[in-house]
C-alpha positions in Angstrom: -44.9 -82.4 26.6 -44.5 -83.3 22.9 -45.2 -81.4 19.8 -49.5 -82.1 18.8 -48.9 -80.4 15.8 -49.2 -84.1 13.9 -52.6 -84.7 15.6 -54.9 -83.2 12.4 -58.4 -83.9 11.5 -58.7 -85.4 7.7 -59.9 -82.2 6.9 -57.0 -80.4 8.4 -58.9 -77.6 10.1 -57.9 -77.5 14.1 -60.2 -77.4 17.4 -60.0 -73.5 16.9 -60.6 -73.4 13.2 -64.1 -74.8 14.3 -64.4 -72.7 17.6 -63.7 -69.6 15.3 -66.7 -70.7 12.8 -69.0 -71.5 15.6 -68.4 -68.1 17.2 -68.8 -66.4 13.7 -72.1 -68.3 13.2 -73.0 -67.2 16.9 -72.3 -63.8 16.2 -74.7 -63.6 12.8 -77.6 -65.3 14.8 -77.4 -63.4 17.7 -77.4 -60.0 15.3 -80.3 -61.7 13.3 -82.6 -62.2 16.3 -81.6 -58.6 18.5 -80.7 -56.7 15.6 -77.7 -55.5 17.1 -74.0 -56.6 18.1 -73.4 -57.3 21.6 -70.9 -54.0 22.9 -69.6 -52.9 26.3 -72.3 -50.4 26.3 -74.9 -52.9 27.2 -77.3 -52.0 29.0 -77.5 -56.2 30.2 -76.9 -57.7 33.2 -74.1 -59.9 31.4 -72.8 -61.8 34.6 -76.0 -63.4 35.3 -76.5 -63.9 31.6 -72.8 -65.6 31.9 -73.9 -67.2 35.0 -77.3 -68.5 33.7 -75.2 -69.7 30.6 -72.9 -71.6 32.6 -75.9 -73.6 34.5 -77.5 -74.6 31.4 -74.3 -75.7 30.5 -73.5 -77.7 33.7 -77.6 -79.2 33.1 -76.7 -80.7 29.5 -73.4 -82.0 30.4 -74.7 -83.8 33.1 -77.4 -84.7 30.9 -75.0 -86.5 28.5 -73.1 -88.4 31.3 -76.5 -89.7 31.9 -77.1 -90.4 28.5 -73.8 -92.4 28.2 -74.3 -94.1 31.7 -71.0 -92.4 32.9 -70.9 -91.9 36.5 -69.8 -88.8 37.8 -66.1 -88.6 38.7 -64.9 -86.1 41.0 -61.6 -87.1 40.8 -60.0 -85.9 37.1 
């Protein structure tokens, strides 16, 4: 595999650049509505919180495949 270290967006910030400021923004939300920052003394049930993430996630991708009139392809 080749060096992607020529692939750049115009504004030179990389896929984990934005990542980093989504999580960032994620974080300060999620403190503004709870009022607290999510620890490993949580009282949650975080797998099925994960787990219930990860349908709604499966829902509005297939969502967008519909969207674009992409079939499904198994086979990627």
């Amino acid at each position: 595999m080749g060096d992607c270290s020529d692939i750049l967006y115009e504004d030179k910030q990389t896929s984990w650049d934005y990542v980093l400021e989504d999580i960032a923004k994620r974080e300060k939300m999620g403190y503004n509505k709870y009022g607290k920052y999510l620890t490993a003394n949580t009282n949650e049930d975080m797998l099925n919180h994960a787990y219930n993430e990860a349908l709604d996630l499966v829902v509005y991708l297939r969502t967008l495949l519909l969207q674009k009139e992409t079939d499904y392809n198994p086979h990627l």
